[in-house]
C-alpha positions as MATLAB code, in Angstrom:
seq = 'XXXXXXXXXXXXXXXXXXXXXXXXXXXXXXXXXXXXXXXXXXXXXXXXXXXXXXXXXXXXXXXXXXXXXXXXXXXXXXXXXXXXXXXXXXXXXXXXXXXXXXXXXXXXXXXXXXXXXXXXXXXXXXXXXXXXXXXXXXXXXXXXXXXXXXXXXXXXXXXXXXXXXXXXXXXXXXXXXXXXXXXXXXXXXXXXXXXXXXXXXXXXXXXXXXXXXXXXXXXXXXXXXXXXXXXXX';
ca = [
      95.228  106.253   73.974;
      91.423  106.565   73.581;
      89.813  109.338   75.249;
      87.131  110.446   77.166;
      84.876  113.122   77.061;
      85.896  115.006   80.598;
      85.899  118.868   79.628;
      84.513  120.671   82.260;
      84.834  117.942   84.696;
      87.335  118.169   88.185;
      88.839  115.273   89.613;
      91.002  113.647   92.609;
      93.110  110.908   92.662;
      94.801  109.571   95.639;
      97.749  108.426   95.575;
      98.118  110.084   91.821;
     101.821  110.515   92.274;
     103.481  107.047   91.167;
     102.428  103.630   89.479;
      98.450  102.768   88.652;
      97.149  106.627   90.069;
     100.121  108.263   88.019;
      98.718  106.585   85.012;
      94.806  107.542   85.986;
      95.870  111.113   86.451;
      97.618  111.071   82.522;
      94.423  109.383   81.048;
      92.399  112.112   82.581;
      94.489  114.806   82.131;
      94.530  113.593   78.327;
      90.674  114.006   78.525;
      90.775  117.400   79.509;
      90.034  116.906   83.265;
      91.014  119.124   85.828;
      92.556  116.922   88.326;
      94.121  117.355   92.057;
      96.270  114.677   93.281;
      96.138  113.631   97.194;
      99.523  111.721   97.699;
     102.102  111.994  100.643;
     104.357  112.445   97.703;
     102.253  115.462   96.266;
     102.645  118.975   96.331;
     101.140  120.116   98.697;
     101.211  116.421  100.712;
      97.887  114.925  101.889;
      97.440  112.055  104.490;
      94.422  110.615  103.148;
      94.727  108.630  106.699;
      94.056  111.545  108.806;
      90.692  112.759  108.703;
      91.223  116.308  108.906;
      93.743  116.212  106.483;
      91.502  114.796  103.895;
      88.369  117.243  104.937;
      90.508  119.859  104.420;
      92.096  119.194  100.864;
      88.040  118.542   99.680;
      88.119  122.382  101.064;
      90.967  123.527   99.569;
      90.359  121.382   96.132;
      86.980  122.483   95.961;
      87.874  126.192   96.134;
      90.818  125.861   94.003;
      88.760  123.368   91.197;
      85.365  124.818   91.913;
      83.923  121.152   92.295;
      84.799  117.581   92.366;
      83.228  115.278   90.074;
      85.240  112.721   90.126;
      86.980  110.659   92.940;
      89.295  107.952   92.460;
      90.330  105.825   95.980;
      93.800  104.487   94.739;
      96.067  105.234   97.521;
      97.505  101.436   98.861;
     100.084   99.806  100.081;
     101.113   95.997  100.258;
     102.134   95.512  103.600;
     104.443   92.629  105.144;
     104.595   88.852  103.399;
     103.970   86.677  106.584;
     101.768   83.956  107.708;
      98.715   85.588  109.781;
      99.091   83.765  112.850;
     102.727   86.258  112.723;
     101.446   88.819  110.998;
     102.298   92.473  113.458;
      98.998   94.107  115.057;
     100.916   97.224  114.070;
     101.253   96.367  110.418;
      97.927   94.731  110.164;
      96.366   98.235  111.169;
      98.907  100.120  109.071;
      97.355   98.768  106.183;
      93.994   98.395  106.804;
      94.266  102.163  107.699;
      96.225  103.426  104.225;
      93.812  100.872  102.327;
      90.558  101.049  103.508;
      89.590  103.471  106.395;
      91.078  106.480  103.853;
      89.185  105.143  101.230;
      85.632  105.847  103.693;
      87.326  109.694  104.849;
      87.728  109.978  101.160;
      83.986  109.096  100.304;
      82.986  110.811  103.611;
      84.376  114.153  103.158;
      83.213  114.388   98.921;
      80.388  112.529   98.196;
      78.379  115.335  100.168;
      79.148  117.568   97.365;
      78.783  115.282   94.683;
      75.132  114.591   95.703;
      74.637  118.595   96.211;
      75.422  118.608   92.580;
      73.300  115.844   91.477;
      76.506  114.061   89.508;
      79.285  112.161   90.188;
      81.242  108.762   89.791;
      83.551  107.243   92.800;
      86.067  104.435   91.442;
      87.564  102.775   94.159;
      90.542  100.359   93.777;
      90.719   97.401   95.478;
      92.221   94.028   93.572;
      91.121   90.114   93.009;
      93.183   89.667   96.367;
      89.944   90.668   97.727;
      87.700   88.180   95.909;
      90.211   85.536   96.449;
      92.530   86.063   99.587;
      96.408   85.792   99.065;
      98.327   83.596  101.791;
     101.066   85.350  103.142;
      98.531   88.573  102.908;
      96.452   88.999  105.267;
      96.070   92.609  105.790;
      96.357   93.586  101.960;
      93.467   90.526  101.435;
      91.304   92.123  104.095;
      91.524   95.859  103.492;
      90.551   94.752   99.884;
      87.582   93.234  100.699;
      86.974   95.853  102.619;
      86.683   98.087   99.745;
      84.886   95.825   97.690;
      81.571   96.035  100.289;
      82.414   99.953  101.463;
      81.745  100.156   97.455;
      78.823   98.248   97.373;
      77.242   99.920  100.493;
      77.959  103.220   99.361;
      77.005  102.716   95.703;
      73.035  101.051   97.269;
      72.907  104.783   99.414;
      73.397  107.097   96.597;
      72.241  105.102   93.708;
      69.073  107.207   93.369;
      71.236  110.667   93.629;
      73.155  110.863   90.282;
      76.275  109.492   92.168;
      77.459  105.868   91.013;
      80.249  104.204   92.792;
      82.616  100.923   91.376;
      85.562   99.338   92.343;
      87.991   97.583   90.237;
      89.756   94.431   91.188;
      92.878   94.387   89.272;
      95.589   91.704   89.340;
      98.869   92.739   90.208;
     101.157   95.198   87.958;
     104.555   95.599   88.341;
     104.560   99.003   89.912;
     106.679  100.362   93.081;
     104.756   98.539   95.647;
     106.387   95.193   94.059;
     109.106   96.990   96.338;
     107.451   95.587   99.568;
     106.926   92.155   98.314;
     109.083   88.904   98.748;
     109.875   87.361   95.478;
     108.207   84.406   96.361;
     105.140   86.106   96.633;
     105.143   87.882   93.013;
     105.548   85.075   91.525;
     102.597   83.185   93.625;
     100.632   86.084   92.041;
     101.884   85.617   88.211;
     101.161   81.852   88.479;
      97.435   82.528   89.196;
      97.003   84.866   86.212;
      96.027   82.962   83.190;
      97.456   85.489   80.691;
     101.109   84.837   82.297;
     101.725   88.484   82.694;
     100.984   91.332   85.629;
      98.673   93.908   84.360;
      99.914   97.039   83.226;
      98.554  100.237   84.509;
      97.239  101.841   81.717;
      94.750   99.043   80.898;
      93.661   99.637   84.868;
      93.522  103.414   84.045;
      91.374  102.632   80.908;
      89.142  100.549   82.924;
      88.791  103.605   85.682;
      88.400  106.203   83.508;
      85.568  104.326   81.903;
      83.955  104.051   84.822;
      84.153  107.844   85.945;
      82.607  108.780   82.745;
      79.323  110.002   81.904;
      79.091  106.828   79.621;
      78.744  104.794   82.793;
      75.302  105.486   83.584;
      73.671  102.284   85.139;
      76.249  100.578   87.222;
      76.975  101.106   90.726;
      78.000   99.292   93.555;
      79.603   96.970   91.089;
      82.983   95.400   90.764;
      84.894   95.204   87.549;
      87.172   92.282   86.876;
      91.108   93.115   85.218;
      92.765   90.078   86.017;
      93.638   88.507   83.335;
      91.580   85.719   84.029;
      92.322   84.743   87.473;
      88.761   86.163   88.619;
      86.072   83.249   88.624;
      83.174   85.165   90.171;
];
C-alpha cells in the first residue's frame, strides 16, 4: 500500500464502518490521519440523514480532532431492484435521502470550517450509475447524479478558498450492499465492465485518498472515472 503524506491532518468518513469507507479509513489511518467515522454502525452512531445529528458530530469531531480537513461523503445504500413506473415513493426517498441529501448536511455543516482554515479537500462518492443510469435503479441512478452536480456546484463556490471538492464514480465492488441487490442485477453490472471484474475497494480508496491529498491541488468540481472501462465520458 502506497502512502500519503497526511500527518497532522483530521478526517471523516461516513459510512467508514464496512466495505469501500472501511477501506478509506485503513488507507488513511496508514497515512497517519486522524480520522472520525460517521456510520449508524459507529461508536458513537451518527445519522448523517438527520441534520442535527450531523451538525452536532462536526461539533463534537471538531473538539475531539481539533479540525477537519478532510471529508469523505461515502455513506450509500442500493435501494430496491424494480422497474420505476413500481418503484415505492417511500423507497425512492429512502435513498435519495441516505445518498444524496446527507451528502449536502455533510458539506453544509464542515465546509464552513474548512474555508475558516483556508484548506481542505471533500471527496464525495457517487458511481458510473450516475453518468449512465441503471434500469431497475432508479433511485440509486438519481441520488448519484445527484452527487455528481452537488460536487460540481460546490467545488465552482469554494474553488477560490483553498477547499477543492471531487467525486468518484466507481463501478460496482462486491461489498455488503451486493446484499440488497437481485442477482440479475449484479450481473447486468459485471457485463458492462470491460475488465470482467467489480472493482475492489482499495483501488477506490487509492483513488480517494489521492484526491484528499495536498498533491491534488488544481482539480475541483471534477469527477474521476474507476470503472474499469465502462465510463465513456
Amino acid at each position: 500500500m502506497n502512502k500519503l503524506d497526511f500527518a497532522g491532518r483530521s478526517a471523516v468518513v461516513t459510512g467508514g464502518a464496512q466495505g469501500i469507507g472501511a477501506a478509506i479509513v485503513k488507507r488513511l489511518e496508514a497515512s497517519v490521519a486522524k480520522v472520525a467515522v460517521w456510520d449508524l454502525d459507529g461508536k458513537p452512531g451518527v445519522d448523517v440523514t438527520d441534520p442535527a445529528a450531523v451538525e452536532a458530530a462536526a461539533r463534537n469531531t471538531l473538539k475531539a480532532l481539533g479540525r477537519i480537513d478532510i471529508l469523505v461523503n461515502n455513506a450509500g445504500i442500493a435501494g430496491k431492484n424494480v422497474p420505476t413506473v413500481d418503484y415505492p415513493v417511500e423507497e425512492w426517498e429512502r435513498v435519495l435521502r441516505v445518498n444524496l441529501t446527507s451528502q449536502f448536511l455533510c458539506c453544509r455543516a464542515v465546509a464552513p470550517h474548512m474555508v475558516k482554515a483556508g484548506y481542505g479537500r471533500i471527496v464525495n462518492i457517487a458511481s458510473v450509475a450516475g453518468k449512465e443510469g441503471n434500469p431497475n435503479a432508479v433511485a440509486y441512478s438519481a441520488s448519484k447524479a445527484g452527487v455528481i452536480s452537488l460536487t460540481k456546484s460546490l467545488g465552482k463556490e469554494l474553488a477560490q478558498s483553498g477547499v477543492l471538492v471531487n467525486c468518484v464514480t466507481p463501478a460496482a465492488a462486491k461489498t455488503a450492499i451486493f446484499d440488497q441487490m437481485t442477482e440479475q442485477h449484479i450481473q447486468y453490472m459485471l457485463s458492462k465492465i470491460p475488465m470482467n471484474r467489480f472493482v475492489n475497494v482499495d483501488e477506490i480508496a487509492a483513488l480517494v485518498c489521492w484526491l484528499a491529498s495536498e498533491d491534488c491541488s488544481f482539480s475541483t468540481g471534477a469527477v474521476f472515472d474507476i470503472s474499469g472501462g465502462r465510463a465513456t465520458y
